[in-house]
C-alpha positions as CSV (number, residue, x, y, z in Angstrom):
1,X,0.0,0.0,0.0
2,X,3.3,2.6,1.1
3,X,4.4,1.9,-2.2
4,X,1.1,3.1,-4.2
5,X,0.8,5.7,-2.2
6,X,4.5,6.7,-3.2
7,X,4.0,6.0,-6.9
8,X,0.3,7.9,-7.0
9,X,2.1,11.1,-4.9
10,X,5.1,10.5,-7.8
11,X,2.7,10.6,-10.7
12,X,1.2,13.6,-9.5
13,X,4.1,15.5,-8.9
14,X,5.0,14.9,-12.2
15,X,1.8,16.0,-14.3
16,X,2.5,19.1,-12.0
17,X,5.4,19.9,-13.7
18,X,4.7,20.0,-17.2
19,X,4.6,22.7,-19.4
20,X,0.5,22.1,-20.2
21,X,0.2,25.2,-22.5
22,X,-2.6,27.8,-22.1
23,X,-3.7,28.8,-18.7
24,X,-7.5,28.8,-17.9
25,X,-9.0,32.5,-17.7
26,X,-12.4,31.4,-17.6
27,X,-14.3,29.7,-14.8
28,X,-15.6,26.5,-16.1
29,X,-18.3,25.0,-13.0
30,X,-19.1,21.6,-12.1
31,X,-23.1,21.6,-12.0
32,X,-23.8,18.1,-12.7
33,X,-21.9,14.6,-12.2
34,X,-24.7,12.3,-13.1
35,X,-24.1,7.9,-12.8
36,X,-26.1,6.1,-15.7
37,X,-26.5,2.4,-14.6
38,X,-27.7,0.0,-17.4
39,X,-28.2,-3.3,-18.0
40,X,-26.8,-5.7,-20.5
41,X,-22.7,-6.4,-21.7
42,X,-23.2,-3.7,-24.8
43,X,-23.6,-1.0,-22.1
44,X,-20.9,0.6,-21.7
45,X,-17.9,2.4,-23.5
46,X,-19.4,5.4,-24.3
47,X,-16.8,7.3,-26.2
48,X,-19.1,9.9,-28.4
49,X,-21.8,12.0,-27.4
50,X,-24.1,14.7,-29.1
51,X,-27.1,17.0,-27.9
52,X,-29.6,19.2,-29.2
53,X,-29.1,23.2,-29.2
54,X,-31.9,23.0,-26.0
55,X,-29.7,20.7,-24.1
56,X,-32.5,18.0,-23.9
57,X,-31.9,15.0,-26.5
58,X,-28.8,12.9,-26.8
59,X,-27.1,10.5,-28.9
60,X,-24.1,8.6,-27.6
61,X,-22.1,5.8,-28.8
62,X,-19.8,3.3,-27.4
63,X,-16.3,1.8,-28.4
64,X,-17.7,-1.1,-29.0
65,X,-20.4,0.0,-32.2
66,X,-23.1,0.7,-30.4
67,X,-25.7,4.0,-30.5
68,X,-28.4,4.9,-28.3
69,X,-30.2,8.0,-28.3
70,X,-32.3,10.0,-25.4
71,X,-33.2,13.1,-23.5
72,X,-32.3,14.4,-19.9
73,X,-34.6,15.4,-17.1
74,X,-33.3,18.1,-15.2
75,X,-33.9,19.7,-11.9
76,X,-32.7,23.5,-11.7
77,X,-30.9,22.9,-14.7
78,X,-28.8,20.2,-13.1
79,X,-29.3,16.2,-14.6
80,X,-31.4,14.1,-12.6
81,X,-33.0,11.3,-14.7
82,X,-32.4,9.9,-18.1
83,X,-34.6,8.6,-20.8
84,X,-33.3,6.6,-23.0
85,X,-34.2,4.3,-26.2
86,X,-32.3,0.7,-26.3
87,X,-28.6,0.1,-27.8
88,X,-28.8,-0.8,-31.3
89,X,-25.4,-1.4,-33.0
90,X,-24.2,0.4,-35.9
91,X,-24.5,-1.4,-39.0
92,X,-22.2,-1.8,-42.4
93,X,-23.6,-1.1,-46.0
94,X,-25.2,-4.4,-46.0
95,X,-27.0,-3.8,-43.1
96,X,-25.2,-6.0,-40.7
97,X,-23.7,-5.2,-37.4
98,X,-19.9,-4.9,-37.5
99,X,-17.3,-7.9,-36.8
100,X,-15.5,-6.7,-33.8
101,X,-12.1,-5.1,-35.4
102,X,-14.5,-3.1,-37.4
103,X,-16.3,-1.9,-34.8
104,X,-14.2,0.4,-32.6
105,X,-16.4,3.9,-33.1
106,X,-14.7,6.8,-31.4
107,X,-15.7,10.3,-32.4
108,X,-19.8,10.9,-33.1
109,X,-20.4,14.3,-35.0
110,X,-23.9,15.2,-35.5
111,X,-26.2,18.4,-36.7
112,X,-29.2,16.5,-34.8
113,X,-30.7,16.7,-38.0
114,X,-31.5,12.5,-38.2
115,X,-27.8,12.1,-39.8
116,X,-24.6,11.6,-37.6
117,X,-21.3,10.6,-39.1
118,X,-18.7,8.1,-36.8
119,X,-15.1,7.6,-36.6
120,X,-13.6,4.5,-36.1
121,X,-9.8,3.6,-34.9
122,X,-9.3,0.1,-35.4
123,X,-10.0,0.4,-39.3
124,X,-9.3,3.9,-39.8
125,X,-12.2,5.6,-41.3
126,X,-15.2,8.2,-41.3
127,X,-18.8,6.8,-41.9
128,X,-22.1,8.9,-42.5
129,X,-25.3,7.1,-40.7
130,X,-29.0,7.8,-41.2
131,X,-30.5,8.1,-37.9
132,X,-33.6,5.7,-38.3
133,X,-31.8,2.7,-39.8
134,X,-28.4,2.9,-38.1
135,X,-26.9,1.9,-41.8
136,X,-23.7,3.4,-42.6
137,X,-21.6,4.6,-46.0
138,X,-18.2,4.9,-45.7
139,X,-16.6,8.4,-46.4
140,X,-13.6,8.5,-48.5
141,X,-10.1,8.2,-46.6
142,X,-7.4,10.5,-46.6
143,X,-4.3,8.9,-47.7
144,X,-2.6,9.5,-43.9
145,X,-5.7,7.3,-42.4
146,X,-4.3,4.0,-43.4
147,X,-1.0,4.6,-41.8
148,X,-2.5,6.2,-38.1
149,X,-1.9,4.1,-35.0
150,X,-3.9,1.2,-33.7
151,X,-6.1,2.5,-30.9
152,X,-5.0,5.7,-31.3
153,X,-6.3,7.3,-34.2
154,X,-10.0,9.4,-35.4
155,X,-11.0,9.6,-31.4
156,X,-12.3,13.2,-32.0
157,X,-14.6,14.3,-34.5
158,X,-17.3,17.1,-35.2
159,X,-19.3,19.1,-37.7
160,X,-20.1,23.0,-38.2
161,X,-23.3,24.1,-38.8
162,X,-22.5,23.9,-42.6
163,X,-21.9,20.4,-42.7
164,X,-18.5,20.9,-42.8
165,X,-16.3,17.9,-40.8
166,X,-13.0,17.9,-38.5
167,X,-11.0,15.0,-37.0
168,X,-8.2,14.7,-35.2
169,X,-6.2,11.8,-33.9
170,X,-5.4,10.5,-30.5
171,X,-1.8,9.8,-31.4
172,X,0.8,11.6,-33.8
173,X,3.4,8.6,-34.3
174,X,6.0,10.9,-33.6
175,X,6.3,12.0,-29.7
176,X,5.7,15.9,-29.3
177,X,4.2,16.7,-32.1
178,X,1.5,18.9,-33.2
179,X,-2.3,16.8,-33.8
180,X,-2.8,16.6,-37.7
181,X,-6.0,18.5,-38.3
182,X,-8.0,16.8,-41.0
183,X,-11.1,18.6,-42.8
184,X,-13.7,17.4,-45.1
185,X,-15.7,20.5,-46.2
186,X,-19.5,20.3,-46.8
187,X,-20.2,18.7,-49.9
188,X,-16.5,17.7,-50.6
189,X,-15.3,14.3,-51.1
190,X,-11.8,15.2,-50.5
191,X,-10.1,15.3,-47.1
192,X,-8.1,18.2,-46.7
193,X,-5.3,18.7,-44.0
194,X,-5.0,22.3,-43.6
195,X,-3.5,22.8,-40.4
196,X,-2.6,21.6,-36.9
197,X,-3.1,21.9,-33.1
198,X,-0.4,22.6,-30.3
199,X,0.3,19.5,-28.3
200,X,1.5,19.7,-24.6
201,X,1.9,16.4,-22.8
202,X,0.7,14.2,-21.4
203,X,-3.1,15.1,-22.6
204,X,-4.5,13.4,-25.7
205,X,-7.7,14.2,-27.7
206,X,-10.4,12.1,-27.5
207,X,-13.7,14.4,-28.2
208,X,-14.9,17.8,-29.8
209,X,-17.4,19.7,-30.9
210,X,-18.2,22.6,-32.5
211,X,-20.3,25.1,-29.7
212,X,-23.2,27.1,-30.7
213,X,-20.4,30.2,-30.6
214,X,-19.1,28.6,-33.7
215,X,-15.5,28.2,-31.8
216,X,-13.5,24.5,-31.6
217,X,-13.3,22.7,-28.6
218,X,-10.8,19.8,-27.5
219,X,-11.6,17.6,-24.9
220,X,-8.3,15.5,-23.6
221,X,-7.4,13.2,-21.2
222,X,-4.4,11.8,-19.0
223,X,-4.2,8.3,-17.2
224,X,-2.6,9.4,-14.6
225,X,-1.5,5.9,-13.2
226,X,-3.1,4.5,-10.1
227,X,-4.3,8.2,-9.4
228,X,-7.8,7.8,-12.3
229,X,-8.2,9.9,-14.9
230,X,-7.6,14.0,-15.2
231,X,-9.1,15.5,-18.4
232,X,-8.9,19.4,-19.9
233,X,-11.0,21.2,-22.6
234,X,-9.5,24.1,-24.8
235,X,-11.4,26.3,-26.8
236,X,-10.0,28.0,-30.5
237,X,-11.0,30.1,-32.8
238,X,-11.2,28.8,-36.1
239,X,-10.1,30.9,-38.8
240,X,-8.6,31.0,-42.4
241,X,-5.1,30.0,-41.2
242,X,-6.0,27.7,-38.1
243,X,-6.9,27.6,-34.7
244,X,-6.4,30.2,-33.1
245,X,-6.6,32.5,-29.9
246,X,-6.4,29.1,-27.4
247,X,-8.2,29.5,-23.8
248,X,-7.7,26.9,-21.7
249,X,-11.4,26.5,-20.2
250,X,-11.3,23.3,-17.6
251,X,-8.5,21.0,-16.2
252,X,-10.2,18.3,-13.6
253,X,-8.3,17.7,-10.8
254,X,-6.8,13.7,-10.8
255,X,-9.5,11.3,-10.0
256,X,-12.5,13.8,-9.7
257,X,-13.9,12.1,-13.1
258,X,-13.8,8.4,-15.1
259,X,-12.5,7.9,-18.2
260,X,-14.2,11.5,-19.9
261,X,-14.2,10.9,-23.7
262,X,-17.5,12.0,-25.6
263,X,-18.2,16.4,-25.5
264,X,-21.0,18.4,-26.8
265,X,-21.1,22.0,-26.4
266,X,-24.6,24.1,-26.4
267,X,-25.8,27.1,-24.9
268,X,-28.4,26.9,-21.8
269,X,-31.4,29.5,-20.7
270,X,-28.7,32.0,-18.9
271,X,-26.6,32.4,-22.4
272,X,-23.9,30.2,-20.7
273,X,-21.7,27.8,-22.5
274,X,-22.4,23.9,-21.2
275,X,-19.7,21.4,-21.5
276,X,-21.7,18.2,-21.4
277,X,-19.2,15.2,-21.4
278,X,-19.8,11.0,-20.9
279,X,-17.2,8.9,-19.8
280,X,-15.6,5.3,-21.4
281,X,-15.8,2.6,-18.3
282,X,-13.8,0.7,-20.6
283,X,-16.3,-2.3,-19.8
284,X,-14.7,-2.4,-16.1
285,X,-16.8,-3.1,-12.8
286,X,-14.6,-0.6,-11.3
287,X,-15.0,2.2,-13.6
288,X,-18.7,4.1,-14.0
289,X,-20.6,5.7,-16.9
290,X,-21.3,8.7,-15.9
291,X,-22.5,12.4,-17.4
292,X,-20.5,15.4,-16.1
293,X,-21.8,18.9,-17.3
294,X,-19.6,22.2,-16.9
295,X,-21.3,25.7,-17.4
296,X,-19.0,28.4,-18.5
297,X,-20.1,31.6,-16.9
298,X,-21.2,34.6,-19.3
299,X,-19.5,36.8,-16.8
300,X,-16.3,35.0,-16.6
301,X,-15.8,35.6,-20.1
302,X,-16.4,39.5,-20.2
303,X,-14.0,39.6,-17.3
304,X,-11.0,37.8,-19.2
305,X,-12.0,40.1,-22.2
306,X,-11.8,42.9,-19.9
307,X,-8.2,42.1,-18.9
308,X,-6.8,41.4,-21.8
309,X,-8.0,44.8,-24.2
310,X,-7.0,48.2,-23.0
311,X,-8.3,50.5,-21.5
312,X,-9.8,53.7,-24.0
């Protein structure tokens, strides 16, 4: 036990000292942490999550090619009760579910318009789905997909409100380097790969969205040994020539959350920025599914404005 506790105390010491790029100067609040129990072995692994401009409906999927869609009840704006439709799995062209080393789906990107498109990290791909028949088409590849890492590759995905598409991979290949950008603009067949985003270890992407502000945001995560999980979101402007003008918006202390991998970003009744994210148990009876919501204060933002720009 001395010897954990040595190695958990190390480990945190460590993430302490790294150079973690942009500093938070916005107040990002814990306002919900709620546990979803289900029952049978395809719950679980829920790596992707969308929701409606109202924050009401949901869809989320799980590592393991599974979607489910559903709304919130909520009690002073905070998540008490879920309801939910059953797990259907994700299904190929031919309308069959997908062998296993097909079905690893890790980013969801969705207009909550009945389409959603999946990325997948075992066999490297993007596929469009129609919401009522859970039947895929496969998007075409950018030549770089075929060479990404196992396990490590399209974790984070989303969509603009012109249909346009962005993923970026868990893993570079080479240590230290930026995260590969890859776009597929609205009616384009062609994946482009316009730009990058600044890496500081140890986080590594595994959800985003595109909020209601029309700004990027990152979620990462850290396994920070026997300590859990600690996760961060940044937020960037996207412009002509990249991402730009990065805020660090929420860093979770180690161990406060499980594995956080699925983000959605909407806009609730005050004008305030939610950061709604779902968590991977991996399929582990010691890990929990569980919703975690984050509200981004209206107020906090005009305050970092205000002491940034000078004064007239």
């Amino acid at each position: 036990m001395r010897t954990r506790f040595v190695i958990a105390v190390a480990a945190l010491a460590a993430l302490l000292t790294l150079d973690l790029g942009a500093q938070p100067v916005s107040d990002a609040q814990l306002v919900s942490a709620y546990r979803w129990h289900g029952k049978g072995e395809n719950f679980g692994g829920f790596s992707g999550l969308e929701i409606s401009e109202d924050g009401k409906d949901f869809i989320v999927i799980t590592d393991r090619g599974y979607v489910a869609k559903g709304s919130f009840e909520r009690e002073d704006e905070v998540i008490s009760g879920l309801n939910t439709v059953q797990l259907g799995p994700l299904k190929s062209p031919k309308g069959a579910p997908f062998p296993r080393l097909r079905s690893d789906s890790e980013g969801l990107a969705s207009n909550m318009d009945g389409a959603f498109f999946v990325s997948f990290e075992a066999k490297h791909r993007v596929m469009r789905f129609e919401g009522g028949k859970n039947k895929g088409r496969a998007l075409k590849k950018h030549p770089d997909f075929k060479g990404l890492q196992n396990n490590s590759s399209l974790e984070a995905l989303a969509i603009d409100d012109t249909g346009t598409l962005y993923t970026i991979p868990e893993r570079t290949g080479v240590e230290g380097s930026p995260f590969p950008v890859y776009r597929l603009p609205a009616g384009s067949k062609t994946w482009e790969k316009p730009f990058s985003i600044p890496r500081f270890a140890p986080y590594l992407p595994v959800g985003a969205d595109i909020g209601p502000d029309g700004k990027f945001y990152l979620l990462e995560r850290h396994l920070s040994g026997v300590l859990g999980f600690t996760n961060r979101v940044r937020r960037f402007d996207i412009g002509p020539d990249g991402f730009t003008n990065e805020v660090e918006l929420l860093r979770t202390p180690v161990g406060l959350h499980d594995n956080l991998e699925g983000l959605a970003v909407w806009k609730d009744d005050g004008d305030n920025i939610r950061l709604t994210m779902v968590s991977d148990d991996n399929f582990k009876f010691f890990q929990v599914t569980e919703f975690v919501e984050y509200v981004v204060m209206t107020h906090a933002e005009d305050q970092s404005k205000a002491q940034v720009e000078p004064a007239n």
